[in-house]
C-alpha positions, -999 to +999 in steps of 0.1 A: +216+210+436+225+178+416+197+160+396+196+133+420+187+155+449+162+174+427+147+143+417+140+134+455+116+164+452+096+154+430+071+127+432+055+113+399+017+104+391+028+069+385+042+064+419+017+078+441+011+059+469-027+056+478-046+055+514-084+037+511-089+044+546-077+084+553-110+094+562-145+083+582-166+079+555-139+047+540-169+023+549-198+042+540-214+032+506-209+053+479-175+069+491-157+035+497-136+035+467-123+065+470-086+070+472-060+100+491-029+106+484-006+127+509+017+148+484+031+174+505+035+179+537+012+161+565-025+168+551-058+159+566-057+125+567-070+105+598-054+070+592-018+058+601-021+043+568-018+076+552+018+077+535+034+111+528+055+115+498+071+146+511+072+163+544+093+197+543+071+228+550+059+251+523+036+270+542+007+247+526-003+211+513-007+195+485-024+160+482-050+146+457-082+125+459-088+096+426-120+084+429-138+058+403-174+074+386-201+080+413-179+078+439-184+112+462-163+127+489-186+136+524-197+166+536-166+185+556-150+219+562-118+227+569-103+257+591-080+270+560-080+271+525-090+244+502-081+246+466-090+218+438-079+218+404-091+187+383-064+167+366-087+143+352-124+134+348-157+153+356-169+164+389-197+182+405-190+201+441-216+207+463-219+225+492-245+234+523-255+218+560-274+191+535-248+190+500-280+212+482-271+247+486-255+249+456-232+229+429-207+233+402-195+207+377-158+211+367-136+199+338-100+190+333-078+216+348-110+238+362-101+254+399-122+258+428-114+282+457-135+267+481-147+293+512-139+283+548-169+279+565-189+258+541-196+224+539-187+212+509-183+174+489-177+162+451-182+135+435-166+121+399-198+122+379-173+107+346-175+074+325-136+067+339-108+071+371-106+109+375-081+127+399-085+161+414-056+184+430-061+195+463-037+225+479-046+230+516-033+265+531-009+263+563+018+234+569-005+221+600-037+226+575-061+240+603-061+208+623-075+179+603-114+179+590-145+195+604-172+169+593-217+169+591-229+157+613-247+130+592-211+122+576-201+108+609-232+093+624-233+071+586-194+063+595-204+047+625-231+026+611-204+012+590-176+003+615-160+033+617-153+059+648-132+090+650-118+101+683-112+135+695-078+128+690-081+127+653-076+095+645-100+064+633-107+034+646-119+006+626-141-019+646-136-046+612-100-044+626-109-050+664-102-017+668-118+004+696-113+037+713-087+038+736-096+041+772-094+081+785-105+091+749-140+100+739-156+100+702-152+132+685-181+155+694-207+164+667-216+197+660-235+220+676-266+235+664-250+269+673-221+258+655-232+244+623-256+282+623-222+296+618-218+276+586-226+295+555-250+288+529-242+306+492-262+298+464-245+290+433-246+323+417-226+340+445-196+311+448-193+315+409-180+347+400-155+345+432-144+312+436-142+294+398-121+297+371-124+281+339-091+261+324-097+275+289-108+310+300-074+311+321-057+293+290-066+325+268-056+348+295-027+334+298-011+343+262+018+366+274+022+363+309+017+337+332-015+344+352-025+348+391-053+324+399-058+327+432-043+357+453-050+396+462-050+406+421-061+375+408-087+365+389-099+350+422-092+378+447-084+360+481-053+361+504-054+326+519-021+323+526-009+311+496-008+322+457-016+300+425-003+311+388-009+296+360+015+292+327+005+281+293+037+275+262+027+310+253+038+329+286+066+307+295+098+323+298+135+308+301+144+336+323+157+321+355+142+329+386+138+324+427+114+324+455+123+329+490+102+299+504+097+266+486+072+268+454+052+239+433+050+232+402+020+212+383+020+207+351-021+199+337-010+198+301+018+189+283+059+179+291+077+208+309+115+213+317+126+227+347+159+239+344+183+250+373+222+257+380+232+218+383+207+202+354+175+200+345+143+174+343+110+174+324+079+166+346+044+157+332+008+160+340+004+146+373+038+149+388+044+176+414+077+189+418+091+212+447+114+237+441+138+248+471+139+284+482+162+308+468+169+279+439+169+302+404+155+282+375+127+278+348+099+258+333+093+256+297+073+232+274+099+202+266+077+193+236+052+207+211+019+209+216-008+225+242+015+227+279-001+246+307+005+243+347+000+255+379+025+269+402+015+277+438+037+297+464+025+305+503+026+345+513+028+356+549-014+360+546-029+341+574-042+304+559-079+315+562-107+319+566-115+329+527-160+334+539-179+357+552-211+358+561 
């Protein structure tokens, strides 16, 4: 594979292409300013606006939400796994029917396996622009987002419908639902019974790890974040590592499906038969199948990333009541 065909995979912080209006809540105060971003393959979003950097299955998504201080994310689920790491900036997650069964504030390069079956929002609660990295299990991503019901009775105070067909429709554009489809259904009260409720104490321990508690972990070997022996035991269809300059190796090697690569910290350079390229913090970089190659630090200094693979482990759900 020639640099220039490696270089098609891999789409850089700076050139991220942004969406204002993926979601229902674009209109409604407080979440207005946030912006998605579509990374790999064809994520959640409900707009046509939504521009998708690249689409080839991986067996999961990646995308990214930048939001500007006290701007929040709504109340949703999501039929598969959701994963955020932060790249930048502070955040609280909260989750529960109402956002107030329980909450956890994350730093740079924190993760969150968030459970299926839980409602769940953030918010950048920083003094500047933060990003956070979202991976979504599956290539279809469980069909789009399950949302409160508040979240979308606000959304149409503000302009905004979302059809049972999964897209919105913007009445500040003249836009209406289309004759033969109906607004998407809230949900039932025997459905959102179904919806878990975990206090804080018992998401903890099973669904956050810490960036400098994996950094120390990570001082031979590159560590599993997220997977069957991780240090967050779950199977949702997909695995996350993480690699620090101390448990990089320049041993080349393959997967048999198409990995990621993330760098939080630090310049790395991936190296494969046919050349090599350094990505940075932000970038996300897709390595083919069967492609042998590495990832060290280019430069000196601290250098850590994630790397995230799908396994043949159903997408979710990851709760239990």
């Amino acid at each position: 594979m020639t640099p220039q065909d490696m270089e098609a995979r891999i789409v850089r912080y700076g050139e991220l292409r942004p969406c204002k209006t993926a979601f229902i809540d674009a209109h409604t105060p407080g979440s207005d300013q946030k912006e998605n971003f579509t990374i790999i393959g064809g994520g959640v979003s409900e707009s046509p606006d939504q521009h998708v950097h690249i689409s080839i299955p991986h067996g999961f998504n990646i995308g990214a939400a930048g939001q500007p201080p006290k701007c929040r994310n709504s109340l949703h689920d999501h039929n598969t796994a959701e994963a955020f790491f932060v790249l930048s900036g502070r955040w609280r997650f909260f989750w529960g029917r109402w956002g107030t069964a329980g909450e956890v504030v994350l730093e740079e390069g924190d993760i969150f396996n968030i459970p299926t079956g839980v409602f769940r929002g953030f918010e950048n609660i920083g003094t500047d622009y933060g990003m956070i990295m979202a991976i979504l299990g599956g290539d279809d991503a469980g069909g789009g987002v399950l949302w409160a019901p508040q979240v979308i009775e606000d959304a149409a105070d503000h302009g905004l419908v979302l059809g049972e067909n999964g897209t919105l429709y913007d009445s500040k554009k003249q836009q209406h639902l289309p004759e033969g489809v109906k607004p998407m259904p809230l949900m039932s009260e025997e459905e959102l019974a179904k919806r878990a409720e975990p206090s804080t104490a018992e998401v903890l321990p099973n669904h956050v790890a810490r960036y400098w508690d994996l950094y120390a972990l990570a001082d031979k070997n590159p560590v599993k974040v997220i997977g069957e022996n991780g240090v967050l035991r779950d199977k949702p269809g997909l695995e996350v590592d993480f690699m620090t300059r101390a448990s990089a190796s320049e041993k080349m090697h393959a997967h048999d499906r198409p990995s990621v690569l993330m760098p939080v910290r630090g310049h790395w350079r991936v190296t494969w038969d046919g050349g090599s390229v350094v990505i940075n913090p932000g970038d996300t970089m897709s390595v083919p199948e069967n492609l042998p190659h590495n990832a060290v630090p280019a430069m000196t200094g601290e250098a850590s990333l994630y790397h995230i693979v799908a396994t043949d482990d159903p997408a979710g759900p990851t709760w239990t009541r």
